[in-house]
PAZAPA-4460 file (N, C-alpha, C; in steps of 0.05 Angstrom, whole numbers, plus 32768, in hexadecimal, padded with zeros to 4 digits):
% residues 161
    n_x    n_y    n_z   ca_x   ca_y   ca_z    c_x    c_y    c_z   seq   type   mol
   8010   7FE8   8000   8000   8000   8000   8011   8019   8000     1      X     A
   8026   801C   800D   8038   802F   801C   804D   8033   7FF9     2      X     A
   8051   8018   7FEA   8066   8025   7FD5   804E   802F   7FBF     3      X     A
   8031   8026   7FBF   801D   802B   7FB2   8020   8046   7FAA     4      X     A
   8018   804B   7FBF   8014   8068   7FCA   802B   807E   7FBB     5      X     A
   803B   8074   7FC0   8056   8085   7FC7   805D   8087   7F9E     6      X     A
   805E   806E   7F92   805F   806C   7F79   8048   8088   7F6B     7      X     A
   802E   8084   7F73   8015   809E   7F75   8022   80B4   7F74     8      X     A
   802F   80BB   7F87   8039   80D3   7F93   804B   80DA   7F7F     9      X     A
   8061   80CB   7F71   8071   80CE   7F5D   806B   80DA   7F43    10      X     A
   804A   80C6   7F3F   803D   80CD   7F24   8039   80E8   7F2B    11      X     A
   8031   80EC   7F48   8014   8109   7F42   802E   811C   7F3D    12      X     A
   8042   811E   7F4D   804F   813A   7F4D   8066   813A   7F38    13      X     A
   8066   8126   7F1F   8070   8124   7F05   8052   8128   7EFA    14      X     A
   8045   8127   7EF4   8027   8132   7EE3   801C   814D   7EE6    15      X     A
   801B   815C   7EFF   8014   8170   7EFF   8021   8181   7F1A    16      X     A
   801B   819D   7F16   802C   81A6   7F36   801D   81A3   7F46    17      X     A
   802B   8199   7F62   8021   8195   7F7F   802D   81A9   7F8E    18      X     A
   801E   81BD   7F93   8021   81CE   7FAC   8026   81CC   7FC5    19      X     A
   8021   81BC   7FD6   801B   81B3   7FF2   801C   8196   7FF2    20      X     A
   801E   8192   8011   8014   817A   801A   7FF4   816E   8016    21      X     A
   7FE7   8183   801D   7FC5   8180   801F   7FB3   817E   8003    22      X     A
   7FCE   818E   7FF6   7FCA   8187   7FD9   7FCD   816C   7FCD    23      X     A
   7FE1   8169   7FCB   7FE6   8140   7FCE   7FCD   812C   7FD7    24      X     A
   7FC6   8139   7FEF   7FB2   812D   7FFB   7F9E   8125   7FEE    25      X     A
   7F94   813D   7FEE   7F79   813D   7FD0   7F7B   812A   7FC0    26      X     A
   7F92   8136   7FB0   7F9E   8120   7F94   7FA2   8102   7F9D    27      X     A
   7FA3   80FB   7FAF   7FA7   80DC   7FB4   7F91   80D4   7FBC    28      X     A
   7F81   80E3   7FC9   7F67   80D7   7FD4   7F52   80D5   7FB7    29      X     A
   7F54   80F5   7FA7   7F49   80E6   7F92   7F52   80D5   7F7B    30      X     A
   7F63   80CA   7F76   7F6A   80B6   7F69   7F6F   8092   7F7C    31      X     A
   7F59   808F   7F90   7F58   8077   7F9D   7F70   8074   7FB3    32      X     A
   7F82   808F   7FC0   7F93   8080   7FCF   7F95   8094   7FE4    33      X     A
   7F81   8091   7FFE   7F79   80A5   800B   7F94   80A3   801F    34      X     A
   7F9F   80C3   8026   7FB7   80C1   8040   7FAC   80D6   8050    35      X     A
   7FC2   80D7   8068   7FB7   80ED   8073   7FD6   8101   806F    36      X     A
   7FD3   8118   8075   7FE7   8131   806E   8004   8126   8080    37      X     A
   8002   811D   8095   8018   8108   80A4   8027   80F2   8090    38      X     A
   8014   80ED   808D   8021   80CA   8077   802A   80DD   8060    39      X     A
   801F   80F6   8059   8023   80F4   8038   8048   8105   8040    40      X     A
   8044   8118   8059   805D   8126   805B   8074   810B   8062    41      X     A
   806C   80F7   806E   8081   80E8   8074   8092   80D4   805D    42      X     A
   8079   80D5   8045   8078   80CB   8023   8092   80E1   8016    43      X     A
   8085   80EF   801F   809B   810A   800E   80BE   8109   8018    44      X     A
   80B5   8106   8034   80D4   8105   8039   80E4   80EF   802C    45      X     A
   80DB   80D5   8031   80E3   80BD   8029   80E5   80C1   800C    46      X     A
   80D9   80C2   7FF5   80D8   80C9   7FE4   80EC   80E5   7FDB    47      X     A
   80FB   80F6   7FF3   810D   810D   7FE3   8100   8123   7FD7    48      X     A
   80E5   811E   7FDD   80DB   813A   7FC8   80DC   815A   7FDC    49      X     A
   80E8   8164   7FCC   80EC   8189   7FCF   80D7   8199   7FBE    50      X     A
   80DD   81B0   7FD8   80D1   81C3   7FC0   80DF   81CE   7FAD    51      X     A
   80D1   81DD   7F98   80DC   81EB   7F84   80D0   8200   7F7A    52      X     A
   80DD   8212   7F73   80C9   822A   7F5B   80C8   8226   7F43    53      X     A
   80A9   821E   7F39   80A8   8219   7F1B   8094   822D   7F0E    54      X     A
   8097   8237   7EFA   8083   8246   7EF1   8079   8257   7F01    55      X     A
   8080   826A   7F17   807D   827B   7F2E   8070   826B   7F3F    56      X     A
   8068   825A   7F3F   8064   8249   7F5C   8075   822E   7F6B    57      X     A
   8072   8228   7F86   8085   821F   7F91   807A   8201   7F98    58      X     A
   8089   81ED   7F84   8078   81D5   7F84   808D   81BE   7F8E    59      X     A
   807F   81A4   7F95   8092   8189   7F95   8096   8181   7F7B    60      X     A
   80B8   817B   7F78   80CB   816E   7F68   80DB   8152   7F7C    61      X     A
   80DC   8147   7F6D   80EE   8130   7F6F   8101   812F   7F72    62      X     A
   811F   811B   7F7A   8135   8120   7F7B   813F   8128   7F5D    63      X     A
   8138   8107   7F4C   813B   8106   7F33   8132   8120   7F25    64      X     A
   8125   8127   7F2D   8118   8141   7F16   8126   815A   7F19    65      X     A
   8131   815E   7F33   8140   8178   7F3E   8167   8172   7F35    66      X     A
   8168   8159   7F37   8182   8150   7F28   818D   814E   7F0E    67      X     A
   8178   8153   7EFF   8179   815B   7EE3   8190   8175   7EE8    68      X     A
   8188   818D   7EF5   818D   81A4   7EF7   81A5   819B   7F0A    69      X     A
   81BF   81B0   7EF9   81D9   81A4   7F15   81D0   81B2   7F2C    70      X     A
   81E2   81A3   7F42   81D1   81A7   7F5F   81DE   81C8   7F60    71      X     A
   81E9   81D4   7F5B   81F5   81F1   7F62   81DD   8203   7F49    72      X     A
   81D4   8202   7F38   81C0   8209   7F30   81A0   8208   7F3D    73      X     A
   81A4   81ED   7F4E   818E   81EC   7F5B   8191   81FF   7F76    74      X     A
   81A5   81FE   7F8A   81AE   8209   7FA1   81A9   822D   7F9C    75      X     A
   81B3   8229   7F84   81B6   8247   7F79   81A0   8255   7F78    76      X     A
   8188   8246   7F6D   816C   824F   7F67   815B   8253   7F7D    77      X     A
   816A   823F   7F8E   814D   823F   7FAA   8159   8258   7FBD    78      X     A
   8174   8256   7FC3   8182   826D   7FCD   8179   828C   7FC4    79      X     A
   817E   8289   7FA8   8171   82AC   7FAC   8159   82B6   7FA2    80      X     A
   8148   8299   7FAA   812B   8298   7FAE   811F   8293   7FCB    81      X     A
   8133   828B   7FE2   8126   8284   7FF0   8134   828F   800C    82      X     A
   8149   8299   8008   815E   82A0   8018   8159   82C2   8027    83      X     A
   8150   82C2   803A   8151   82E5   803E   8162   82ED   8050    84      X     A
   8173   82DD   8062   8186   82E8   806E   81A3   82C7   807C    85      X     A
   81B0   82D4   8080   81C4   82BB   8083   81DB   82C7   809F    86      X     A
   81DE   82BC   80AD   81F7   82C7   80BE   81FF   82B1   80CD    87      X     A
   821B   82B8   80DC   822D   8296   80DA   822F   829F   8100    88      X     A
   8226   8286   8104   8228   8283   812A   823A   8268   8131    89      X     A
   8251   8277   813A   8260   825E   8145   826E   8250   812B    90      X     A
   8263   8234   8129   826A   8228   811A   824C   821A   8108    91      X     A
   823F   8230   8107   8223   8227   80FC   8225   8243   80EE    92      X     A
   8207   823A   80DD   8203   8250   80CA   81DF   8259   80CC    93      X     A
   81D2   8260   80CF   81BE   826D   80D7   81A6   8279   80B6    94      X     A
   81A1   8267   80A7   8190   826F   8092   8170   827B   8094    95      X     A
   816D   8293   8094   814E   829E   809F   8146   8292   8079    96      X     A
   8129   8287   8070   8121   828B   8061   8105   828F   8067    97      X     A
   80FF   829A   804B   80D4   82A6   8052   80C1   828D   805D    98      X     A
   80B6   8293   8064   80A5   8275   8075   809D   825F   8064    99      X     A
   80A4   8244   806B   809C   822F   8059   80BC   8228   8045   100      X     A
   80C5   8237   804B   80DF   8235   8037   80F8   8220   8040   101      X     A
   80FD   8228   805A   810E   8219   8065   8112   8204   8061   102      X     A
   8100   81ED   805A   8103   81D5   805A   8113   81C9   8038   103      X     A
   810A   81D2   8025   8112   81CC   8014   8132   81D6   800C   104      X     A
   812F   81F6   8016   8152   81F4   8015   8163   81EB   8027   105      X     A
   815A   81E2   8042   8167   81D0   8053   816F   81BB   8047   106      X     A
   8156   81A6   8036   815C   8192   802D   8172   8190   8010   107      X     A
   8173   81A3   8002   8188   81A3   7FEE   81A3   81A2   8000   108      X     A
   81A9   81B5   8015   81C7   81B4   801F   81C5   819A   802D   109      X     A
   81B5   818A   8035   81BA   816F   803D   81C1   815C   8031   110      X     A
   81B7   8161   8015   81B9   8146   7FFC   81D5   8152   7FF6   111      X     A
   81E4   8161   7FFB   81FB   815F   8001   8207   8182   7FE5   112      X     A
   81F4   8183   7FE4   81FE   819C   7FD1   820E   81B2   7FDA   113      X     A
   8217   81B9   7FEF   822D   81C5   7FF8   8240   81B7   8006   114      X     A
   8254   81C1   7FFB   826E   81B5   8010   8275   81BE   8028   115      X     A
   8275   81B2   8039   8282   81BC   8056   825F   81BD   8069   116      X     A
   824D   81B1   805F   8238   81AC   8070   8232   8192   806D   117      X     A
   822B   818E   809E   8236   817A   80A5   8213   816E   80A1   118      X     A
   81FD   8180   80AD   81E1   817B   80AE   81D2   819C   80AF   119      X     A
   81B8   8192   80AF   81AB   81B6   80B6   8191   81AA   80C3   120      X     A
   818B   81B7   80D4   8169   81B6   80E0   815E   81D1   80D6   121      X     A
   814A   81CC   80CB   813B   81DD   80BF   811B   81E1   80D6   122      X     A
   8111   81FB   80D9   80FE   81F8   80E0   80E9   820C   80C9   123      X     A
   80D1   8213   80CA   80C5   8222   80B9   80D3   8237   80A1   124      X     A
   80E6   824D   80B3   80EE   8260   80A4   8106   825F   80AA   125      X     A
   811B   824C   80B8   8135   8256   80C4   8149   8235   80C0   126      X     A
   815C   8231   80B9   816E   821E   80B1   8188   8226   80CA   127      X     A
   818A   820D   80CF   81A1   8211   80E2   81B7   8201   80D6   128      X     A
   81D0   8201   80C4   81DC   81E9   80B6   81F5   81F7   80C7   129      X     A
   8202   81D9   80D1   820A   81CE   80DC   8227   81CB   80D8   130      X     A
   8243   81D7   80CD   8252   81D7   80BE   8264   81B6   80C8   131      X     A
   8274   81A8   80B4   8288   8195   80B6   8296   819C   80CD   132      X     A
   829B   8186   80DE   82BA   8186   80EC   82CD   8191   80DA   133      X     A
   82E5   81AC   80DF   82FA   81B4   80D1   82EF   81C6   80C7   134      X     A
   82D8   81C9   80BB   82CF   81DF   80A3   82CC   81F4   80B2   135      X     A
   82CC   8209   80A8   82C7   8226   80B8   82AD   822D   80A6   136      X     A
   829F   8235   80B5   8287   823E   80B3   828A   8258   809F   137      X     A
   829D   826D   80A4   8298   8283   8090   82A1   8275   8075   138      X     A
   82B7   825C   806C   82B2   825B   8057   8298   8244   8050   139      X     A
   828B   823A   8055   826D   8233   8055   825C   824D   8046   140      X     A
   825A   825E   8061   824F   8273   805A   8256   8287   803D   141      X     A
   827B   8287   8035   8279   8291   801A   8268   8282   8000   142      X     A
   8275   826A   8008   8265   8255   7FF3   824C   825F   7FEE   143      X     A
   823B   825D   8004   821D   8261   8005   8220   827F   7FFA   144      X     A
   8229   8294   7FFC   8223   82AD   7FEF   822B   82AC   7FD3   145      X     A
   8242   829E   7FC3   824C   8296   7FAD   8232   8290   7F9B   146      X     A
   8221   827F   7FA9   820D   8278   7F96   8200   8289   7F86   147      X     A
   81FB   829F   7F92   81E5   82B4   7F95   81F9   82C6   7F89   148      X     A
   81E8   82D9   7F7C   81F7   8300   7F74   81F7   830D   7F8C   149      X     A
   81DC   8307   7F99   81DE   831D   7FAB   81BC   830D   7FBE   150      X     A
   81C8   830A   7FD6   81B2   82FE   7FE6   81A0   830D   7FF5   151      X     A
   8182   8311   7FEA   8170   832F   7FF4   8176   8327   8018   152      X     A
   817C   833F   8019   8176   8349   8034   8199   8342   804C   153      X     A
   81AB   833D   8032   81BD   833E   804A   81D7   8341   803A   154      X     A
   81D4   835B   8029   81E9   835F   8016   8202   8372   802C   155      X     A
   81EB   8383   8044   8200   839D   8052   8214   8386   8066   156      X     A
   8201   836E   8067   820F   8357   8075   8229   834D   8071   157      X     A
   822C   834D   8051   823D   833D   8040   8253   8350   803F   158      X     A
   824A   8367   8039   8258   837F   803E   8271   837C   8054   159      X     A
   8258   8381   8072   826E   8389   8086   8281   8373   808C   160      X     A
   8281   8357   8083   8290   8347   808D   82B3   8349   807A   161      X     A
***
């Protein structure tokens, strides 16, 4: 039932864009495979699916489908779409993004798209990543600005350092 499902979940968000979780929901309940918003978020993780911006809205993609695109084009896109402020504590790095955002660019620096990050906990709007044993966090932090031209809201930042 559980790879049923999950196979479902593959078709729907390769066939059309999925917005949400609750959205999913719908879509599986009406095509014979009722979940609840729990099962379908815990489907998503297992499955790797992120968000993305397609066509001005912010939908689930796949690993496979986001790997087409090299991962620094991908990092690149969600960053100075999703990024509004960044500053380096300790030996951590502190990512504010707009609400709902956090999670998906958490999960790109986990699948390993930056170097010198060890993990990140993400909560709604704020990423906490975690730098390597040895690595220094400010070069982490260049990396992460490298991506970007210019990251809204923390350019006088970039400045003063």
């Amino acid at each position: 039932m559980k790879a049923r499902r999950q196979r479902r979940i593959v078709q729907l968000i390769r066939e059309a864009p999925v917005t949400s979780q609750n959205h999913l929901v719908k879509l599986l309940r009406a095509s014979g495979h009722p979940a609840t918003q729990a099962t379908v978020s815990r489907d998503l993780e297992e499955l790797g699916a992120v968000k993305v911006r397609r066509n001005g809205k912010v939908v689930y993609a796949l690993p496979s489908d986001v790997a087409s695109a090299p991962v620094g084009d991908v990092l690149k896109r969600m960053l100075s779409e999703s990024v509004v402020g960044l500053e380096q504590s300790g030996n951590m790095l502190v990512i504010k993004t707009p609400p709902g955002h956090a999670g998906m660019v958490a999960g790109v620096l986990d699948r390993g798209a930056l170097e010198g990050v060890a993990g990140t906990v993400a909560g709604d709007d704020t990423i906490l990543v975690v730098c390597k044993q040895g690595v220094l966090p400010r070069r982490v932090e260049r990396r992460l600005r490298a991506l970007v031209e210019a990251l809204p809201g923390v350019e006088a930042e970039a400045k003063s350092r």
